[in-house]
N, C-alpha and C positions, 0 to 999 in steps of 0.2 A: 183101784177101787175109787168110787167117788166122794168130794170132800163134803163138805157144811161149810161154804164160806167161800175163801178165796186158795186157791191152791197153794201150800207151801212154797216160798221161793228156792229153797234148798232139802232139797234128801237126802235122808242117809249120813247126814255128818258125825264124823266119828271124833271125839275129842285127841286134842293134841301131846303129847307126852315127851317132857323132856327129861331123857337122863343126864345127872351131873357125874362130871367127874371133880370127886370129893378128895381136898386137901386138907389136911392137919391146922390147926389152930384160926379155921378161918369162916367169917361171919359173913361177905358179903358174895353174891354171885350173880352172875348175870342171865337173864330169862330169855330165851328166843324169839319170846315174844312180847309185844307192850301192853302191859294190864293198866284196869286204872287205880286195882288196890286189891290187897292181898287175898278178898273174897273172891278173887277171877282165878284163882289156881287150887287144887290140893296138891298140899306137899305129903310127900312119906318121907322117913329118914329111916332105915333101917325096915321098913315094911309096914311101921308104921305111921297110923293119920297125926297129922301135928294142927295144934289147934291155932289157926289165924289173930293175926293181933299181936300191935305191939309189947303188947303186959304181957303174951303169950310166945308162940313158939316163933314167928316170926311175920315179919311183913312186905310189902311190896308195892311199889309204883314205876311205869313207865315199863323199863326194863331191869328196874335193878330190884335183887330180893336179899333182906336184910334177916340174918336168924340173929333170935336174945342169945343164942348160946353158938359157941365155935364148934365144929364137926371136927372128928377125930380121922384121921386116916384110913381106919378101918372100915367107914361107915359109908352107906350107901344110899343114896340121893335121889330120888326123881318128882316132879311135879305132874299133872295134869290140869290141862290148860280148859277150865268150862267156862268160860265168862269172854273167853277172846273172841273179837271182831272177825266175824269171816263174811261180812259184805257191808258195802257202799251203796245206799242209795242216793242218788242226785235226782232232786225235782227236777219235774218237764219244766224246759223255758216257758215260762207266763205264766208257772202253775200259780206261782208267792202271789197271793191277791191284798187287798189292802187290811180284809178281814183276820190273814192273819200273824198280821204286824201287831204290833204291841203300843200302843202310841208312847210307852216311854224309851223307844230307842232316839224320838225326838223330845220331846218333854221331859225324859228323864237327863237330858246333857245339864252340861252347869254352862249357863248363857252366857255370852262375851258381851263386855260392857263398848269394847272397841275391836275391829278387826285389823290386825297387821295387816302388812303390804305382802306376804310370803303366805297368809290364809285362805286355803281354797273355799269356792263356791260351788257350787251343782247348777250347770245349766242344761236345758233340754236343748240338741241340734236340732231343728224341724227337719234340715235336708238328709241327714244321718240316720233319724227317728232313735237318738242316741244321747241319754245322759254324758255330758261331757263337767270336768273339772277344768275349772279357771282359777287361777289367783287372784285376788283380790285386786292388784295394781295392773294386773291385764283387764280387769272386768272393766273399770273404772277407766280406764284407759282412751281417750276423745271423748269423757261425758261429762269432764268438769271445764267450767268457760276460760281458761289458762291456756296460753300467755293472760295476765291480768297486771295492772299496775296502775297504781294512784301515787302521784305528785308534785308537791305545791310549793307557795314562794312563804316562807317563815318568815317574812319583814323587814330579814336582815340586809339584803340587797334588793338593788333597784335596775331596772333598765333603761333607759333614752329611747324613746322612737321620733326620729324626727318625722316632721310637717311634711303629708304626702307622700312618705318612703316607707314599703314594707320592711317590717324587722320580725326576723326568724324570732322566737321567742325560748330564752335561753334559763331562766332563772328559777326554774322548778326545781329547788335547792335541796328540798327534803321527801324522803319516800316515805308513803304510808302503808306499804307494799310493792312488792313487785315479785309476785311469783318463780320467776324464769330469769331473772336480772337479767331484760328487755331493756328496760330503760335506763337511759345517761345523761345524770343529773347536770351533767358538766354542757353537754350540747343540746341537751330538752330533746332526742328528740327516743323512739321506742320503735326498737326493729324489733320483729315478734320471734323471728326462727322457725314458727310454726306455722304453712299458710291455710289462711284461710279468711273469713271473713269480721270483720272487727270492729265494736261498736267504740264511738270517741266521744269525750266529753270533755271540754275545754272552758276556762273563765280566765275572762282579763280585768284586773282595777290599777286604775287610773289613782296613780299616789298623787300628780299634782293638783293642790288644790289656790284656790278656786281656779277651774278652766272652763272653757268654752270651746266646746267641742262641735264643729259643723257636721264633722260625717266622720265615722268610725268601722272598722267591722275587722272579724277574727274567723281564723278561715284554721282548719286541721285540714291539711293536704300530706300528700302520700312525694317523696324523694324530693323536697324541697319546691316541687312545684304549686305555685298557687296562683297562678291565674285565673281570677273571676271567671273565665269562659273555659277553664281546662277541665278535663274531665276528672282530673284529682281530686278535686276538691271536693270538700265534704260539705260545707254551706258554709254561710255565713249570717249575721244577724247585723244590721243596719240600728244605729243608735245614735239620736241626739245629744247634747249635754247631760250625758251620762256615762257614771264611774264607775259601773263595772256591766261589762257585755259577755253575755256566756252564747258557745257554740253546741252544739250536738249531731251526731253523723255515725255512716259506717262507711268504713273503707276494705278492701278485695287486697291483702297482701300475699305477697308471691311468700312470704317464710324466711328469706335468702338474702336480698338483697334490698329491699323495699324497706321502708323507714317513715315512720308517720311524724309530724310536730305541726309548729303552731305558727301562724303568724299575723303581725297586728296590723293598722296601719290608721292612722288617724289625719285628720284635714283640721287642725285648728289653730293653723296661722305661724306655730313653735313646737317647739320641741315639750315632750310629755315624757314624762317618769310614769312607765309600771311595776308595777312589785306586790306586794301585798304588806299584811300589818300585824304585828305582834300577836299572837294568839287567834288568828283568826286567819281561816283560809280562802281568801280571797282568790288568787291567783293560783289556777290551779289546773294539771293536765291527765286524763284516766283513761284507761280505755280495760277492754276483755274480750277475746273469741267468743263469737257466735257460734251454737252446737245446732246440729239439724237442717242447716242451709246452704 
């Protein structure tokens, strides 16, 4: 015959019946099937209905059915299963639309003030067209400018550059970081581990006073090479009778074996002390990976 609506998905179902086999002094027994509470069966115990509910005759969840009172041996058991699941629907893929989502399965989370490094993200694949989970220290992973490190000369030492002679510059004594412990306070100079391309900033002051400086300059070159014409070199800054000449540059390190520092070189006649001065950071060497290039 024909319906009003949409046609039933199942016909003709006939409720499920389970007989117990009933033991002496005993309360709990086990269901064939998983209810979600004691309303999903009628029990009889002797041919009789028994009323649902824990205050009452007895109850039930999952698979397990609890009676208030113990059965006797003589007595005889069965349920009828009305409230059991006898089908599965699964939405069509794409059916879940956004309307009806609930906006507090996101608004209603309790918000994280910081994310661990083991907390996943949701990213979309474009190439997959496929929600993909990241962790947070993979997400992050190439988008912070590290290898990174700053530092400087504390006052406490000094260095000699003689008249017309480069000197490697060594006395970057104290760290004000260093990401990746890249740098070596001991040789000044900062191998990255990581290649890529990397921005440097360098200052030099001139402890001796009074001097008279003709011609000056400070050069951040990459494996101790610093020839004015080599292609290491990161630049340099040209400065008269003055006590402190700062650099700035990028250098192309291979990750591995490549090593950047600093080096001074001064014309004025003697020998020059650099260093820097108690509380103040004069004399100083930094650099950071460049991201995107």
């Amino acid at each position: 015959m024909p319906y009003i609506g949409n046609t039933p998905a199942l016909d003709y179902i006939s409720f499920a019946v389970q007989n117990f086999t009933v033991t002496a002094a005993t309360t709990v027994y086990t269901l064939d099937y998983s209810v979600s509470n004691e309303n999903d069966i009628a029990l009889y115990i002797n041919s009789v209905a028994q009323r649902p509910g824990s205050s009452f005759a007895y109850s039930a969840t999952g698979t397990t059915l609890t009676l208030t009172s113990a059965t006797l041996a003589t007595d005889t058991m069965y349920a009828v299963f009305i409230g059991r699941a006898v089908q599965t629907v699964t939405p069509a893929a794409g059916s879940v639309t956004n309307t009806m989502l609930s906006p507090s399965v996101i608004t209603g989370q309790t918000a994280e003030t910081s994310i661990a490094g083991g907390d996943s993200v949701l990213i979309f694949d474009d190439s997959a067209s496929a929600l993909r989970k990241m962790t947070r220290t993979n997400f992050v992973s190439g988008l912070d400018n590290t290898p990174a490190f700053m530092a400087f000369n504390d006052g406490s030492t000094t260095q000699a550059a003689a008249n017309s002679t480069g000197v490697e510059v060594t006395i970057f004594n104290t760290e004000l970081f260093d990401s990746n412990s890249a740098f070596n306070t001991t040789t000044g100079r900062f191998t990255p581990q990581v290649a890529g391309k990397y921005f440097f900033t360098a200052s030099i002051y001139l402890t001796s006073n009074p001097v008279v400086v003709n011609f000056s300059y400070i050069i951040i070159g990459k494996n101790n090479s610093f020839s004015l014409n080599s292609t290491n070199e990161v630049g340099f800054i040209d400065r008269n009778s003055l006590s402190t000449i700062t650099v700035n540059g990028i250098l192309t390190m291979n990750g591995t074996t490549d090593f950047a520092s600093v080096q001074f070189q001064q014309q004025s006649g003697g020998s020059i002390n650099i260093g820097g001065a108690s509380g103040a950071s004069l004399t100083f060497f930094g650099g950071y990976r460049l991201i995107g290039v």
